[in-house]
N, C-alpha and C positions, 0 to 999 in steps of 0.2 A: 394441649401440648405444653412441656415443661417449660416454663422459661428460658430456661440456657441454651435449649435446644431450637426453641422459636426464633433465640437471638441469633444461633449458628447460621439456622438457614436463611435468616434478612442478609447477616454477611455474606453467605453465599451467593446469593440475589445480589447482592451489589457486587460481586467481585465479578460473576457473568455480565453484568452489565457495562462496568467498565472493560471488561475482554473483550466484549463486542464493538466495544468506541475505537478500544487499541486497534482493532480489527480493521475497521475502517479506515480509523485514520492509515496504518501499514497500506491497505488496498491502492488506496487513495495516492502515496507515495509512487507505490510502484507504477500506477498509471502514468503520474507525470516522468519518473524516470524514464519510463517504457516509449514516452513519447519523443523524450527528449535523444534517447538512443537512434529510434528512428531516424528523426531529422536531420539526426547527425551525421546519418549513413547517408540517409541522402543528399545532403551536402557534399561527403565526399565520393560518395558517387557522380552525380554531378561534374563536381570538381575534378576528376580522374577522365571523364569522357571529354573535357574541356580541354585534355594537358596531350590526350592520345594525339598522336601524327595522323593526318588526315592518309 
């Protein structure tokens, strides 16, 4: 394989590899947001059933 082209595809190899970190790490975020939305709802869920007139 020609050198410039051996070179292309290592940076291609590396650039898929860092996509797949960004990847994760993105994944990773939205989990903890996803959590954080929850708990939220159910706090004010909660909170709302607390406030209703018996």
């Amino acid at each position: 394989m020609d050198d410039s082209l051996e070179e292309r595809v290592q940076d291609l190899e590396q650039l898929v590899l860092r996509l797949g970190e960004r990847i994760d790490m993105l994944e990773a975020q939205l989990d903890g947001m996803s959590r954080l939305a929850i708990r939220t709802a159910n706090r004010s869920l909660q909170t709302d059933e607390d406030t209703e007139p018996a």
